[in-house]
N, C-alpha and C positions, 0 to 999 in steps of 0.2 A: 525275747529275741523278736526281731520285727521282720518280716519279711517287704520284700519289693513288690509290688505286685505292676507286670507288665500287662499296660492297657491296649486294647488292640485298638486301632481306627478302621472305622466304617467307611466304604463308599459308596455313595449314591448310587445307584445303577437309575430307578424311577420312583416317579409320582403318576397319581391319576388319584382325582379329581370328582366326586359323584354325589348323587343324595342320599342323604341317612337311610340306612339298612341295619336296623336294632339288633339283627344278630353278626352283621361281619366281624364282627371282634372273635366266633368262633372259626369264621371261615378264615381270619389271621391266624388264628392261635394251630389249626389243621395246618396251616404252610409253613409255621415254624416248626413244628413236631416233625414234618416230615420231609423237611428239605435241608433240614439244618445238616447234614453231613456234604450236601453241598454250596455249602459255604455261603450261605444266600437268609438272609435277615429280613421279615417283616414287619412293619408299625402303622399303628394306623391315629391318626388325629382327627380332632374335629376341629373345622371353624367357623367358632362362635360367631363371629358377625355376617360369614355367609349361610352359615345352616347346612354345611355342605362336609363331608366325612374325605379326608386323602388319605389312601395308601402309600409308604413309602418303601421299597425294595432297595436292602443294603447290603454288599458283599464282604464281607467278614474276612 
């Protein structure tokens, strides 16, 4: 039996923009463990040809 699985969409709320900081992946990973009941999503990328790390804040 197959189940459906209902995907939620994300919305943007923000970005910001900064220089590489080798640990913010922990200071992400702290604001998702602890915000996640209010409905608020974080990610974080790098980009490569700037050198430069963006947060992204998503409302769930």
């Amino acid at each position: 039996m197959n189940k459906v699985r209902n995907e939620e969409k994300l919305g943007l709320v923000a970005t910001k923009t900064f220089k590489p900081y080798d640990e913010m992946y922990k200071v992400v990973d702290f604001l998702n463990k602890n915000l996640k009941d209010r409905q608020l999503l974080f990610g974080l990328t790098r980009d490569v040809p700037g050198e430069e790390m963006i947060i992204s804040i998503y409302e769930i």
